[in-house]
SERO-4910 file (N, C-alpha, C, O; in steps of 0.05 Angstrom, whole numbers):
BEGIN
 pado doro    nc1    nc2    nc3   cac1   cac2   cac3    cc1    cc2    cc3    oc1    oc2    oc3
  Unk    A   1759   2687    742   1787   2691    737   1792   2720    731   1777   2734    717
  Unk    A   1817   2728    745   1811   2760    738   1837   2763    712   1856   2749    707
  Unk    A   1826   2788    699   1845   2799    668   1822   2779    644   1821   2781    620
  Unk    A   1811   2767    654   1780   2761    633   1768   2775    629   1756   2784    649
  Unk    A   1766   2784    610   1752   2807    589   1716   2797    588   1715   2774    579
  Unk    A   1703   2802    590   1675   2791    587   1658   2798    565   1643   2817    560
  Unk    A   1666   2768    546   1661   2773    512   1629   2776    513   1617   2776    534
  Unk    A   1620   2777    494   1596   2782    481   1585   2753    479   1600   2735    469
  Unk    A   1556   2745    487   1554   2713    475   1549   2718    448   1538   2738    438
  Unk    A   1560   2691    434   1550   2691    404   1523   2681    402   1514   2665    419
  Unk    A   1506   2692    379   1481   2691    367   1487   2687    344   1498   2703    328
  Unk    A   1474   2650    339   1464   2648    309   1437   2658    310   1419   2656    326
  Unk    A   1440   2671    280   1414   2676    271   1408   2663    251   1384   2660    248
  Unk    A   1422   2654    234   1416   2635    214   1427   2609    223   1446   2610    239
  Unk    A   1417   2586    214   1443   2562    210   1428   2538    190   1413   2520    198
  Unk    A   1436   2542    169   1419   2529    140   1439   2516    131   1462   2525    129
  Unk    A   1433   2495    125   1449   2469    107   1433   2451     92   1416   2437    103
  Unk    A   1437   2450     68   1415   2427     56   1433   2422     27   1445   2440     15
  Unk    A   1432   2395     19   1447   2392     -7   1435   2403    -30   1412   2397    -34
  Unk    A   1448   2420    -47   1441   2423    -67   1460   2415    -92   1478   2398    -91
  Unk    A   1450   2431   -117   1477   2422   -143   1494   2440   -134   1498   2452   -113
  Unk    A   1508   2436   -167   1534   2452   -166   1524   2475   -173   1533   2493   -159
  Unk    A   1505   2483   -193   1487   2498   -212   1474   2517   -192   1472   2541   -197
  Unk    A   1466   2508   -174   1452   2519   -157   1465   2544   -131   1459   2568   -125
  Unk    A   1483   2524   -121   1505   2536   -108   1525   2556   -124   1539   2568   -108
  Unk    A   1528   2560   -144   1541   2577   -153   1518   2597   -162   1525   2621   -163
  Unk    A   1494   2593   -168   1467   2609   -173   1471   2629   -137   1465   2653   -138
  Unk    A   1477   2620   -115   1469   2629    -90   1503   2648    -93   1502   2672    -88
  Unk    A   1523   2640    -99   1549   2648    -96   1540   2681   -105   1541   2702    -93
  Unk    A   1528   2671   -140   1533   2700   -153   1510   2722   -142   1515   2746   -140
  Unk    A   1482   2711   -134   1465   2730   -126   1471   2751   -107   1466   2775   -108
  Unk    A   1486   2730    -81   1510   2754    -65   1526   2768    -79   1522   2792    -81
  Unk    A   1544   2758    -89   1563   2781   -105   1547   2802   -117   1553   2825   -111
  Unk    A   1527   2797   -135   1513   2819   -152   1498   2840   -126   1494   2865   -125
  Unk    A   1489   2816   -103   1471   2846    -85   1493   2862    -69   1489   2884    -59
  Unk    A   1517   2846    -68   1540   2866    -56   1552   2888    -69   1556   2911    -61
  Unk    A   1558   2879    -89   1568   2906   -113   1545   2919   -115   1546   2941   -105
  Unk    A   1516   2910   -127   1498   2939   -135   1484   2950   -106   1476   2973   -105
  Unk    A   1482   2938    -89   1469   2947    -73   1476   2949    -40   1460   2953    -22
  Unk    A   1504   2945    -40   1516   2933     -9   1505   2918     13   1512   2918     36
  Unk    A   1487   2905      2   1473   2889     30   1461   2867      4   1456   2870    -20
  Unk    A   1460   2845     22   1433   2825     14   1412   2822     43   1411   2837     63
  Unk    A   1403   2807     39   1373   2788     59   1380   2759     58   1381   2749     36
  Unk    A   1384   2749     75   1382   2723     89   1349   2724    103   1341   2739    120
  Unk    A   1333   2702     87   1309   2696    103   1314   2671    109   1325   2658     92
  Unk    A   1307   2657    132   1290   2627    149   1278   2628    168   1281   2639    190
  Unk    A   1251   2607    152   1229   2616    169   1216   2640    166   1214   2654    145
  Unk    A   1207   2646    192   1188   2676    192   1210   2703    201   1202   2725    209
  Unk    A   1238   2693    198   1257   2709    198   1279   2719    178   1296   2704    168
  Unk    A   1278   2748    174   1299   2748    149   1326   2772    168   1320   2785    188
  Unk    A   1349   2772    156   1365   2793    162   1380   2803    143   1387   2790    123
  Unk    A   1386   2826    148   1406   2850    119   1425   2835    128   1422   2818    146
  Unk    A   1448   2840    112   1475   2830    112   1478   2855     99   1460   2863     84
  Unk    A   1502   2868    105   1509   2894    106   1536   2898    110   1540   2913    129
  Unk    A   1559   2890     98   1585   2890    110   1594   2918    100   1591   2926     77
  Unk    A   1609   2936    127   1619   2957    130   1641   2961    148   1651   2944    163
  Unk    A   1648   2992    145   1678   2984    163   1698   2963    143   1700   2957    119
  Unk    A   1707   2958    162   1739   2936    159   1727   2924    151   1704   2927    159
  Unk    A   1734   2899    126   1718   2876    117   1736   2857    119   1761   2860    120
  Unk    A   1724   2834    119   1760   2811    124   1745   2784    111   1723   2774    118
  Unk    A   1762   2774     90   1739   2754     71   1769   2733     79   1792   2736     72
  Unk    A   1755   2708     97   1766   2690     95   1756   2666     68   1734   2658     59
  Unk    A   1787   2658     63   1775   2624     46   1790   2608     60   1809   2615     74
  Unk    A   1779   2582     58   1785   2561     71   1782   2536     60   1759   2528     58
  Unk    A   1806   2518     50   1803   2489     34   1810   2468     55   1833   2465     64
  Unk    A   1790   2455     61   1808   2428     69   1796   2402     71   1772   2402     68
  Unk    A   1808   2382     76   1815   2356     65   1821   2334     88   1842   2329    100
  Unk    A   1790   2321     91   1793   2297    117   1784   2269    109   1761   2259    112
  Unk    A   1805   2257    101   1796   2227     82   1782   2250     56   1785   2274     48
  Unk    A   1766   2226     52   1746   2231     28   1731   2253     34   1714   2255     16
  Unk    A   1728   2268     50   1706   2290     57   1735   2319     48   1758   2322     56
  Unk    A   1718   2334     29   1731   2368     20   1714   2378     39   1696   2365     47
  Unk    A   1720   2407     50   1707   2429     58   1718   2457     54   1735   2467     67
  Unk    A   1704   2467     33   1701   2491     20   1701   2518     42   1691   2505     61
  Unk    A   1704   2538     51   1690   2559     63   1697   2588     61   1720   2596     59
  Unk    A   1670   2609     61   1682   2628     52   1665   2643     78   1644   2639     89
  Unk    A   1678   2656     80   1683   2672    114   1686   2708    115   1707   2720    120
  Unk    A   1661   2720    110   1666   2749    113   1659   2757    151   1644   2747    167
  Unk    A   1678   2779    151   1681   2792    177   1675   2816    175   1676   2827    153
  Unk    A   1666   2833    200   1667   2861    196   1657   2869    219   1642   2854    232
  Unk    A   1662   2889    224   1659   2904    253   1650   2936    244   1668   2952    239
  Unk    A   1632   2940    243   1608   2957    224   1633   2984    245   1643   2984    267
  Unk    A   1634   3008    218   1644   3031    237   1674   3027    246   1681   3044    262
  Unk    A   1693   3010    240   1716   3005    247   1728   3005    218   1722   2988    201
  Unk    A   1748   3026    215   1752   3037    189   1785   3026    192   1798   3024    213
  Unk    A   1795   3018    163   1822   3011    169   1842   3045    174   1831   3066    168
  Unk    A   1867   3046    182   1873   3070    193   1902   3065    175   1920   3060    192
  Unk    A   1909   3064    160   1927   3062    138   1940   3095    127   1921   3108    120
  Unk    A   1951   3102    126   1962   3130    116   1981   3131     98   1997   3117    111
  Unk    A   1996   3139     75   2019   3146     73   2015   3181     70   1993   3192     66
  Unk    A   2038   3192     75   2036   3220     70   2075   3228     66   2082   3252     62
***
């Protein structure tokens, strides 16, 4: 089809799910927050694979609540396009 732009394929590199507590999950919430403020990156390891997480440039933190029957789903959603600076001015 022509005026199709020819996107990028997506690559997971992670995709981890397993139940844990509440205690626990909020233990995983804050360890990001603390490696983002002191140190701007964390590590995601699985398996014999780990990756930086590194958000730079533009950052875009989605949340997301919702509600299907009895099933909640929580989500928190960072974006970024490394090198793409917001372009905002007043003068």
């Amino acid at each position: 089809m022509s005026g199709e732009k020819n996107k990028p394929e997506k690559q997971v590199h992670v995709d981890w799910e397993q139940p844990l507590s509440k205690e626990e999950i909020g233990r995983y919430l804050i360890d990001i927050g603390e490696k983002l403020i002191n140190e701007g990156s964390f590590t995601v390891k699985q398996g014999e694979e780990s990756y930086e997480i590194a958000p730079s440039g533009q950052i875009e933190l989605e949340i997301q609540y919702k509600t299907k029957g009895e099933k909640h789903d929580f989500e928190i959603e960072i974006q970024w396009i490394p090198g793409k600076e917001s372009k905002f001015e007043i003068s």
